[in-house]
N, C-alpha and C positions, 0 to 999 in steps of 0.2 A: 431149485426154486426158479420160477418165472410166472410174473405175476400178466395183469391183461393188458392189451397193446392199447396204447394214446395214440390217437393222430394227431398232423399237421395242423395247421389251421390256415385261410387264407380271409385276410379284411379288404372283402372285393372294396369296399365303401367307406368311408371315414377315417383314414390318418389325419392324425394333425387335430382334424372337424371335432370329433368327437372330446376330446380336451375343453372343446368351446360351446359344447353341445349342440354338434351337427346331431343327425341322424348317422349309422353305421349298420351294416351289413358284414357279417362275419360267418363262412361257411366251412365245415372242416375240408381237409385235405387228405384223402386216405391215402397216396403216394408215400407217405416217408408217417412212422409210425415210433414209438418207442417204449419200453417195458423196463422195470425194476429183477433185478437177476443173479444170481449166483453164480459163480466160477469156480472150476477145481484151477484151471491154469489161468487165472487172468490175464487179457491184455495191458499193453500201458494206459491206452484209453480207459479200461475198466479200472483201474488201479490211481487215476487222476479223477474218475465220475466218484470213484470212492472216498478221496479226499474229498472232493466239493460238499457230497453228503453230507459228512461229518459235520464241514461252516456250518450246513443249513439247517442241522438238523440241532447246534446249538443255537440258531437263529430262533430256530422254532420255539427252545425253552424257554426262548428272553420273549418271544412273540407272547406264548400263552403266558406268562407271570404279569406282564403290561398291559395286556389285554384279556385278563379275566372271562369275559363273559362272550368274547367272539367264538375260538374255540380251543378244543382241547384236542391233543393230540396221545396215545400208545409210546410217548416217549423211549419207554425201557426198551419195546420190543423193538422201536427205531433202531435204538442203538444197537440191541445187541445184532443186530443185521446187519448194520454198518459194519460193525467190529466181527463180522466172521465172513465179511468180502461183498455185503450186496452194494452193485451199483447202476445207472442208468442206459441199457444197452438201446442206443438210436440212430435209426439211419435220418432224422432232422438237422439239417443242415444249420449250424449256429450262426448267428448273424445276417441269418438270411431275410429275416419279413416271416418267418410260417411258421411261429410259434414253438422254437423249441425248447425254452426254461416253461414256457406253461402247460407241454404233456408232461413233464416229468412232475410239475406243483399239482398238477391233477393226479396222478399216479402215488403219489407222498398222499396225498389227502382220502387217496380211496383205502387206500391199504391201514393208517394210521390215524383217521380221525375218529374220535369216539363222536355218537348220534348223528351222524354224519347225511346229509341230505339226499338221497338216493335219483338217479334217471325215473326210477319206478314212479316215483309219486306224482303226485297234481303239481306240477310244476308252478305255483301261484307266481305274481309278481314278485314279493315278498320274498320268497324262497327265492329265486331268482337275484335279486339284490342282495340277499344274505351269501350266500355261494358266490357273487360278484367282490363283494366286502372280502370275504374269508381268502378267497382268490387273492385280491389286489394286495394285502398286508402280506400272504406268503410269497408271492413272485417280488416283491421291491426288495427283497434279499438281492436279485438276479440282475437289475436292473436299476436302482433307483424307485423310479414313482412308475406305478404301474395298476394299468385302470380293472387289471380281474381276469379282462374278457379273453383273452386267450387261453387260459387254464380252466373258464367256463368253456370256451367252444369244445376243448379236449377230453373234457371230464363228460359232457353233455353229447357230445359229438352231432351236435343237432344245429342247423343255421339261425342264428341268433340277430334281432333285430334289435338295433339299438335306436329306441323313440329320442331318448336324452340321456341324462343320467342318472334321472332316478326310474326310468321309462324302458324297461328292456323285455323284451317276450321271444320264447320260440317262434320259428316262423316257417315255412315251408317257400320252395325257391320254384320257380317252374320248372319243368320236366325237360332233362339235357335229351338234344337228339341228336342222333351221331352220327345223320346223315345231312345236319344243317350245316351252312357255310361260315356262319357265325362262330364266332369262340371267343375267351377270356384266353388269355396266354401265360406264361411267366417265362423270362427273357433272363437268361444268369450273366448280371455282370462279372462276374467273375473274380470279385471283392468282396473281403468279409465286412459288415456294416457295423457298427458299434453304434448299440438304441442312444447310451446313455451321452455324450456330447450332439445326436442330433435332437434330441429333448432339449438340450440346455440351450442353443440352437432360435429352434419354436422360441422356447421361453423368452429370451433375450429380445428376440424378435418382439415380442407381445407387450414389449416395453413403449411401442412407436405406435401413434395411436392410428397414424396410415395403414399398418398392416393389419391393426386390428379392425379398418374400416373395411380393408379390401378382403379378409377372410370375414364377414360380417355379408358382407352388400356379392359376393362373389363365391368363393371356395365354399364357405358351408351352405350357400342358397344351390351350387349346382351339386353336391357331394348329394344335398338331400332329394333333389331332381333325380339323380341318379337311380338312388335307392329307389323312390317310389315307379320312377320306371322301371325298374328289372323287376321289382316284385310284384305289378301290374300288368308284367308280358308287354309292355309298351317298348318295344326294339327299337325301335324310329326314333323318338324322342331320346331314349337311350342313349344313342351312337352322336346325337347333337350334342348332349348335354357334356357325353364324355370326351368330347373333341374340347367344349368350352374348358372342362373341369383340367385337363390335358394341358392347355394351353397357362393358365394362371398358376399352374406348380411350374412349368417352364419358367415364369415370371419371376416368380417371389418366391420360389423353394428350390433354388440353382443350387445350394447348396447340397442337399439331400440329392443331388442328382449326379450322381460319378461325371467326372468333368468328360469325358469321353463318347458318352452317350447323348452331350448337349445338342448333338445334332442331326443323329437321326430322332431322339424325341422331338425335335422341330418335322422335320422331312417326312413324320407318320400325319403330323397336322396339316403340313403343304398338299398331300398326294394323298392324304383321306384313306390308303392303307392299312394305318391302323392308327391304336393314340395310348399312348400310354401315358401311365399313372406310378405314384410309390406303393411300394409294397411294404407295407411298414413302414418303420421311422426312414426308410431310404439309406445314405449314406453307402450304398452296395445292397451285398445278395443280390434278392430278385429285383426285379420290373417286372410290374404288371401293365400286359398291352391288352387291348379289345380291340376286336377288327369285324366289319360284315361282312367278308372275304377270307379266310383262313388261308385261299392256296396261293393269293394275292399278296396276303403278310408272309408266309413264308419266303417267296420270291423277292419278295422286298426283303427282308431280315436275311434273308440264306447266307448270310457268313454267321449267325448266333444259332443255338441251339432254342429249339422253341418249346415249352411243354405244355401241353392241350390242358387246363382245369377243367372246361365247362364248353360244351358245345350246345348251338339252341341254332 
């Protein structure tokens, strides 16, 4: 058995923002992909993705009895797959920012949901927030509190624009070219990131009514600057906005930012290089950098391994 491959996902636009309802940009990632699978010899990784199953998949009984009407799952057939060895084979790197509990909640939902909402259809709004809903309640098994949209982008594999939160539609991205100098990057700190204490984190933070004025008047006004630049083709205004957007996660999201990296995330903003950003909740994984120069940031970064997302 091997059922169909999920991608990555990466949230070029809205960590944190989206909680507060910025706008969010969310594109898959086909680099690192993962599938539901069978073994004659399992690994030990196959044989731990197999236990996790099992949690989730009594998660899932207590989900659908509590929530009657969101959805239903092929429970029996779940299990008896679980119980004759299937489990999640993926090369997505856990903790990283690029979504790997939500290929696999997308992968559990394709395979096990009955009436289940298909890529085929008219994609309405509606349908859209239903799929986000059903999403969000399966992955906070994974996670705690979790807003959907990565096991939408995985399930969909289509670049998802997030208006608000009740405000979400497919979207299309401009056309990468691969001979521009331009690039989005991801920079591996080399640290696994744990979502759930940089959520508690945020949270805590959202307590002081300062940081809810400066993510208000600052972080969600450039996050959504952002978005409508790149989905506008507008580069210029783009690379402004993400030097600002850059500089105020330096400020007030030190945390989320591996204490190591405090200062070349400064030294991309001094020398216009490049400018990074979190890639997820932060805390490790990746960094996500953008640069109008790629051979520039290279040379600047040449002691980190760089991997190209998106060239324009």
């Amino acid at each position: 058995m091997k059922g169909p491959l999920f991608y990555s996902k990466i949230l070029l636009f809205g960590e944190y923002g989206i909680i507060r309802d910025s706008k969010g940009l969310s594109i898959p990632y086909n680099f690192y992909n993962g599938a539901l699978k069978k073994s004659e010899s399992p690994s030990a990784e196959a044989i731990a993705s197999n236990a996790s199953l099992k949690r989730f998949a009594d998660y899932l009984q207590t989900l659908e009895n509590e929530k009657t009407n969101l959805v239903s799952f092929d429970l029996q057939s779940l299990k008896n797959d679980i119980e004759t060895g299937m489990y999640f084979d993926s090369s997505i790197p856990q903790g990283y920012g690029v979504g790997s509990s939500g290929a696999l909640v997308a992968a559990i939902y394709d395979k096990y949901a009955h009436n289940k909402i298909t890529v085929l259809e008219n994609l309405t709004r509606e349908k859209l927030l239903q799929l986000k809903n059903i999403f969000s309640q399966m992955e906070s098994f994974f996670h705690g509190k979790s807003s959907g949209l990565d096991p939408l982008n995985s399930y969909l594999s289509i670049p998802i624009l997030i208006n608000s939160k009740d405000h979400i539609e497919a979207t299309g991205i401009p056309n990468q070219s691969f001979d521009g100098k331009a690039a989005v990057f991801l920079l591996d700190s080399g640290i696994i990131g744990e979502t759930a204490p940089m959520i508690n984190i945020f949270m805590e933070n959202l307590k002081d009514k300062g940081f809810r004025t400066m993510l208000k008047n600052q972080f969600v006004k450039y996050t959504d600057a952002c978005v409508e630049n790149f989905l506008g083709g507008d580069m210029k205004s783009l690379f402004i906005n993400t030097k600002k957007l850059s500089s105020v996660v330096l400020n007030h999201f030190k945390p989320m930012i591996p204490e190591q990296f405090h200062e070349i995330w400064q030294r991309g903003i001094e020398t216009n290089d490049y400018y990074l950003k979190l890639c997820g909740s932060g805390g490790g994984g990746y960094i996500l950098g953008f640069t109008e120069d790629l051979e520039r940031a290279k040379a600047s970064l040449k002691d980190y391994k760089l991997e190209v997302v998106y060239q324009f």
